[in-house]
C-alpha positions in Angstrom: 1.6 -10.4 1.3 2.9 -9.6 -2.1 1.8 -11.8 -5.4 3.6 -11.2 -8.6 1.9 -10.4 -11.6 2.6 -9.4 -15.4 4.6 -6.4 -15.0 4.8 -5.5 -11.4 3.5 -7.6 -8.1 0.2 -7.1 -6.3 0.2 -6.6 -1.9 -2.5 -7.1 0.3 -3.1 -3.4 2.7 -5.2 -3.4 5.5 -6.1 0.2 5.6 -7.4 2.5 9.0 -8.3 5.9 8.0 -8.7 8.6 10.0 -5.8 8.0 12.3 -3.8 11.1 14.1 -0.7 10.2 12.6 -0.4 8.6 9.0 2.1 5.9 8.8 3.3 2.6 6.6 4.3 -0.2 8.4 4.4 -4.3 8.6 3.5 -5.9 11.3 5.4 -9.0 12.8 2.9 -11.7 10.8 3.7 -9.3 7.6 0.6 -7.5 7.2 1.4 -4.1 5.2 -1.0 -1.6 7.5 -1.2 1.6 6.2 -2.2 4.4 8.6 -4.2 7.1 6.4 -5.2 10.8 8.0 -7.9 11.1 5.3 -11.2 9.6 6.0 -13.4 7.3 4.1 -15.0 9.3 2.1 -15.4 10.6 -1.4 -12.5 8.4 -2.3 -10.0 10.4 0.1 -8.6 7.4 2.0 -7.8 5.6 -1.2 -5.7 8.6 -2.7 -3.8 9.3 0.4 -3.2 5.1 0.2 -1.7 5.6 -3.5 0.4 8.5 -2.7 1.9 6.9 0.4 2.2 3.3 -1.4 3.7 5.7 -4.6 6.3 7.6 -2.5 7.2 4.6 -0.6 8.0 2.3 -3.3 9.2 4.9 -5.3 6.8 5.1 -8.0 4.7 7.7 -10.0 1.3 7.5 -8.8 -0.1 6.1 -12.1 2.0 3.0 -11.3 -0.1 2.3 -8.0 -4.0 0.9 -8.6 -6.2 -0.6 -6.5 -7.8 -3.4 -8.1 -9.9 -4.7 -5.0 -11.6 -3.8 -2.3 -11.8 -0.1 -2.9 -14.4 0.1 -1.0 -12.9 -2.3 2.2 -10.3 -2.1 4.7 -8.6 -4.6 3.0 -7.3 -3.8 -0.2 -5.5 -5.4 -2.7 -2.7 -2.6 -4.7 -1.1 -3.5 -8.0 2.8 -1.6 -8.1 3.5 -1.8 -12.0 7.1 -1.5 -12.5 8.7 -3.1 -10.0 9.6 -6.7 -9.4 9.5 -9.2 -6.2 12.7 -8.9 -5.1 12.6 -4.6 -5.2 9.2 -5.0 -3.5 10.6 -7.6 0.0 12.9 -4.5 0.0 10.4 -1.9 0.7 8.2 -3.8 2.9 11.8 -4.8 4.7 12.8 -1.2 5.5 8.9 -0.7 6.7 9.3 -3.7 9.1 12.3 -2.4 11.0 10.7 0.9 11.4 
C-alpha cells in the first residue's frame, strides 16, 4: 500500500528477518514483503530493509526512513523523492517477479 505525502509517498512493508534468502516482493493482495537475512537485532533488520527499499527504488539511502513501526513486522517507509506514479512502477516490476 503506498500513501502520498509532501515530497515523496509512504508504503506499508511487512518485514520477516532472518530468512535464507533475502528478497522484495508483492504479493497477489499487494502486500510489499520484504525478505531480510539480518535478524532483529541491534537495528540490523531495519538497515538491510533501507538498503533493499534504497536500491530497489533507486534511491540514496538517506531518502528511505522508517517512520513507524521500527520496532514491528509491519512497517511503514517514507521514499522522499519520488512520486506515486514512479513508486506503482517499482512495486509493478516486484509483482511479476
Amino acid at each position: 500500500m503506498t500513501r502520498p505525502t509532501a515530497g515523496g509517498v509512504t508504503v506499508t512493508v511487512r518485514v520477516a528477518p532472518r530468512a535464507s534468502k533475502p528478497s522484495l516482493t508483492v504479493d497477489a493482495d499487494g502486500t510489499l514483503r520484504a525478505r531480510l537475512h539480518a535478524p532483529p537485532v541491534d537495528g540490523a533488520a531495519n538497515e538491510e530493509l533501507i538498503e533493499m527499499l534504497a536500491d530497489a527504488f533507486g534511491l540514496p539511502r538517506r531518502a528511505v526512513v522508517i517512520v513507524g513501526g521500527a520496532q514491528s513486522r509491519t512497517k511503514r517507509v517514507r521514499l522522499e523523492g519520488i512520486d506515486g506514479p514512479r513508486a506503482a512502477k517499482v512495486l509493478g516490476a516486484l509483482r511479476a517477479v
